[in-house]
N, C-alpha and C positions, 0 to 999 in steps of 0.2 A: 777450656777447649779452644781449639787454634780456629775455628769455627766462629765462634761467639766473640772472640776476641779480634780477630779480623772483620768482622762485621762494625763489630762498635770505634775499632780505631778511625774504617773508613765513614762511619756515622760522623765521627767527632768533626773529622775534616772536614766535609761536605755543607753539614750544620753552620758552623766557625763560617764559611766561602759566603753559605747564603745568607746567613746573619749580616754580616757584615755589605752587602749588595743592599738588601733591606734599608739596612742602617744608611746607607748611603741615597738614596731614591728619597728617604723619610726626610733627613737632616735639608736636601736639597731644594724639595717641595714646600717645607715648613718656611725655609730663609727665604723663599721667594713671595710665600706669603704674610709674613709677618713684617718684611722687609716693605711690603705695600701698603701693610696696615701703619708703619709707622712712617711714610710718606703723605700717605693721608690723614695724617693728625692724630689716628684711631689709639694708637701705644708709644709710651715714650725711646726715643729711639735708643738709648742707654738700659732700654729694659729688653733689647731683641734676644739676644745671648742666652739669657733666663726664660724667655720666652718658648726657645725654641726648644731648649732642655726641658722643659717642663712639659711641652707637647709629645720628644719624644719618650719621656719617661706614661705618659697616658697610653701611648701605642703600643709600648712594649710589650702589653700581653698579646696585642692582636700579630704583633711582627713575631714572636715565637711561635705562636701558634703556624703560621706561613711556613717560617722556619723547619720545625720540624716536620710538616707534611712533605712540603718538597725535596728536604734533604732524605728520609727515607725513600719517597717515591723515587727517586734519581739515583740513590745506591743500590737498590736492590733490580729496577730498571735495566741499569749499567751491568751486571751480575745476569742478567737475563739475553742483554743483545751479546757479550765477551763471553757466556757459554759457562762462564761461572758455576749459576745453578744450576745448572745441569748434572757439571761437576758436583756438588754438593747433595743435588736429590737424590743421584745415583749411588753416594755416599749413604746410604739410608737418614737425611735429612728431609722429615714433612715438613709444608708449609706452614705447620701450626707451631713445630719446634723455632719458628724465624720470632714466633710473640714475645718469649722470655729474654732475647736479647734487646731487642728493640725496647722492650718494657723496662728494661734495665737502664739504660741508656733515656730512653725516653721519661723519666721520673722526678729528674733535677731538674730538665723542663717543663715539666708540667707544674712543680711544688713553685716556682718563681711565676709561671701562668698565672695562678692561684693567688701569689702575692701581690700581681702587678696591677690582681683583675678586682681586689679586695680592697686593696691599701692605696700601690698605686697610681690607678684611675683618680678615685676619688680625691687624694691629695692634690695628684699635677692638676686638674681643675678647679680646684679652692684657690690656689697660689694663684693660678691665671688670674681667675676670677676679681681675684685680690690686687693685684698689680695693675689689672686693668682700671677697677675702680677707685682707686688711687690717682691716677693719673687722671681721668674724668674729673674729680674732685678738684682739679687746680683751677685756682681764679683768674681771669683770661689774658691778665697780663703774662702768667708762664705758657699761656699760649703763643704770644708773639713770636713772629719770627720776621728781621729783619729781608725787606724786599720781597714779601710775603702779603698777600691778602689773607685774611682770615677771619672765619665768623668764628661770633660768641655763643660756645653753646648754653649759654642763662639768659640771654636775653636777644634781641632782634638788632643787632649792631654788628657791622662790619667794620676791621680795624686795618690799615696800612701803617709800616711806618718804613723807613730808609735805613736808621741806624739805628742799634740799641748797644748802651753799655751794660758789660761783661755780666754787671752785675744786676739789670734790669735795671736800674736806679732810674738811666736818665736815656730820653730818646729823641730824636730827627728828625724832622721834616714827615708831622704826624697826620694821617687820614682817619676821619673816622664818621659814619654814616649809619643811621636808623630812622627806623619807621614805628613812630607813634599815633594809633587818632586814623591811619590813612595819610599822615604827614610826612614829609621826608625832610630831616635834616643832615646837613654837614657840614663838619667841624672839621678845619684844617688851620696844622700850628705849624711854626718852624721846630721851637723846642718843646720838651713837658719834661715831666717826673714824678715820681710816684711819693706818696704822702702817705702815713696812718695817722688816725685820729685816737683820741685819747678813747673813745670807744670801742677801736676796733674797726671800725669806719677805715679801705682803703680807695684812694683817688689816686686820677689819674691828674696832675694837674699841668695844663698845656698854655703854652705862651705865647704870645703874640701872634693871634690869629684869628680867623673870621667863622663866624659860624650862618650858614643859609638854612632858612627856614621857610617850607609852602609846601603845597601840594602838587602832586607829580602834573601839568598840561594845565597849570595855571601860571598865569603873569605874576601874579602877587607873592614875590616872593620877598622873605627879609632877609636883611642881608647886616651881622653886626659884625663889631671888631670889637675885640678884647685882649687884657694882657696878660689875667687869668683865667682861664674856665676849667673847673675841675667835674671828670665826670668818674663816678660811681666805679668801683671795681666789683664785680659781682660773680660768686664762687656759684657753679653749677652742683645742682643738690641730686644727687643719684640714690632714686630709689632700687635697694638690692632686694630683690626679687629671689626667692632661693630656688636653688634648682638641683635638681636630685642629683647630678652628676657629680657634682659636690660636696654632696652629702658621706659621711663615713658610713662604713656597712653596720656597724652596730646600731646609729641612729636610724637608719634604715626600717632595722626589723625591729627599735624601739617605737618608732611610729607608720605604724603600716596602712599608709594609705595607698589607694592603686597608682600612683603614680613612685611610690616608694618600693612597694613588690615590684612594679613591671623594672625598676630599676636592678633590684637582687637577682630577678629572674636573669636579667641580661650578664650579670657579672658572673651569676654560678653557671651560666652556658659555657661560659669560656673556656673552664678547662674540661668540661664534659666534652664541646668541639674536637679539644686538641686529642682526648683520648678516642673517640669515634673516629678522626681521620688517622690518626697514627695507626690502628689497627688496618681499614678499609685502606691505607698506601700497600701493603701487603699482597691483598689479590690484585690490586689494582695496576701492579706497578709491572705483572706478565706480559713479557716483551715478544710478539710475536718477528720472526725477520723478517716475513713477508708483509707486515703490517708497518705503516709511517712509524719513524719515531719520534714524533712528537706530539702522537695522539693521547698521550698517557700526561702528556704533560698539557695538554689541551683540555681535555677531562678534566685532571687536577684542578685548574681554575676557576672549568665550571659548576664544579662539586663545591670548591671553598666556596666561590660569591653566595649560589645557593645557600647554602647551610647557615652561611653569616646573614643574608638578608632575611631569611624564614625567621632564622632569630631574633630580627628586627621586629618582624610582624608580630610573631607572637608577645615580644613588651606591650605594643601597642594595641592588641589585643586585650592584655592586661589591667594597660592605663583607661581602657573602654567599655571595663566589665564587659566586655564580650569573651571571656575566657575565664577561669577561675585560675587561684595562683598555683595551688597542685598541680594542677593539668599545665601551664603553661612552663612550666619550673623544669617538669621532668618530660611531660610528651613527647615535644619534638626529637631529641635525642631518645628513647627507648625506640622511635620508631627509626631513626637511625639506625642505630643499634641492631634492632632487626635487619636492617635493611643490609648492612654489614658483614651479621651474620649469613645470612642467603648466597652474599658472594663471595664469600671465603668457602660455604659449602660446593658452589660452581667450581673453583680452584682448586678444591681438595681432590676432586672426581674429573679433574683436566677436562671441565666443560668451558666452552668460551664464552664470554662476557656479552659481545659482541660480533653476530656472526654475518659473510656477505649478506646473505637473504633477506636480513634484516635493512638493509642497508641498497641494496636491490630492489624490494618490493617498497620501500619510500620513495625509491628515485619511481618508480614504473605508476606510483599513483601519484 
């Protein structure tokens, strides 16, 4: 039908527009912050790239979801202010005959919802996870960075050095300071270079230079010179901690503890979301001319956060045995649902959503 079919071509397009704005705000926001996390030492900075794909492959279900609400609320809108529908109801088109196109159309995004909200979530947060932890694990000479101050995260020592070559081997005019006891030492070399011992033992071994020893508002401080002094290289030991986020959906429901449900709970929300607003952009989306047009897309926004943070609550609900997992699984969305239903029945019967009086009588109290 040239109906159903002009509806969905202009879907495609619309969808495609705000996908990709999405995508673009995502990708933006990510590089600005990951890009700070590896300025502050936190991710290797050869690891951003991966970093930031990995973040937006975790979002993806939550950016379709966006996706498809606003790209129907915005075409059928458009259709409402251009006289379109009009065209079309007058047509003998009800607003219930608009479900099966949209459902049509709406279905390949919801089945990728489904996969992204299943699969991959919890993968792009393993990889993080993993890459991060990796990088934590390096022993603090791969932390050096030439003309750089830098602590150790294994131990209570701060390291400077001037130059280092390419290959870490050998370094420059070295600084190096901790706190033992309430004591403060510091070691300053022209040259060093790094050593392994037949154990596995790595040092740092530094050359011609003086090492101060005393305590910080004391005179008594010593003060020696040496031509080597080798100090300890020491690998930071990272306890991983699991976190559900992480976790695959089948492990998940193989071990169900409330922090594992509130987990499932949240990821089978996602595409229940996408299917409760896809329907509710429908009534939602009645354009009156006398009314703003941008109140439909004002709405929009506050309906998504709503809906996403209540889903927040209710995990957390979950994780706090304050809620059972049945009820928190399906609740929120059947009362959706309803709440959906109710205003497509307003729509059906050309009653308004929102009327002055309403609006009148808030401003007057």
């Amino acid at each position: 039908m040239i109906f159903e079919r002009s509806l969905q071509r202009e879907l495609a397009y619309t969808a495609g527009a705000v996908f990709m704005v999405l995508l673009t705000i995502m990708l933006t926001t990510m590089m600005i912050r990951i890009v700070g996390f590896a300025a502050s030492g936190q991710v290797d900075p050869r690891d951003v790239v991966v970093l930031i794909g990995l973040t937006v492959i975790g979002y993806l279900a939550v950016m379709l979801i966006v996706t498809l609400f606003v790209s129907i609320l915005f075409v059928l809108t458009r259709w409402y202010r251009d006289s379109e529908m009009v065209v079309w109801l007058a047509s003998g088109v009800s607003h219930t005959r608009l479900i099966k196109p949209i459902a049509v159309f709406s279905t390949p995004i919801i089945l990728l919802i489904v996969f992204f909200a299943f699969v991959g979530w919890p993968w792009s947060n393993q990889q993080s996870k993993l890459i991060k932890a990796r990088f934590q694990q390096r022993d603090e000479v791969s932390l050096l960075a030439p003309g750089q101050f830098r602590e150790s995260p294994a131990s209570n020592r701060v390291f400077f050095i001037e130059k280092m070559s390419p290959d870490q081997g050998h370094v420059e005019n070295v600084f190096v300071t901790s706190t033992e006891g309430g004591k403060v030492n510091v070691i300053v070399s022209k040259t060093g270079h790094t050593e392994t011992r037949n154990d596995g033992d790595r040092f740092i071994v530094l050359e011609n230079g003086r090492r101060y020893d005393g305590e910080p508002g004391q005179p008594n401080f010593r003060i020696m010179e040496f031509e080597r002094y080798g100090v300890k290289i020491q690998s930071r030991q990272v306890v991983n901690t699991p976190a559900t986020t992480g976790i695959s959906t089948p492990d998940l429901l193989a071990n169900p503890t409330k922090d594992n449900l509130a987990e499932f709970a949240w990821r089978a929300g996602l595409p229940l979301i996408a299917i409760n607003l896809m329907l509710l952009a429908i009534p939602l989306s009645y354009q009156n001319p006398r009314r703003s047009r941008t109140i439909n897309l004002v709405m929009a926004v506050l309906i998504y956060l709503t809906y996403s943070n209540l889903l927040n609550v209710v995990q957390s609900w979950i994780e706090q045995g304050k809620l059972s997992f049945g009820v928190g699984l399906v609740g929120l969305h059947i009362l959706v649902a309803a709440l959906v239903g109710f205003i497509f029945w307003l729509r059906v019967r050309n009653r308004p959503l929102f009327t002055r009086a309403m609006f009148t009588r808030s401003k007057g109290a």
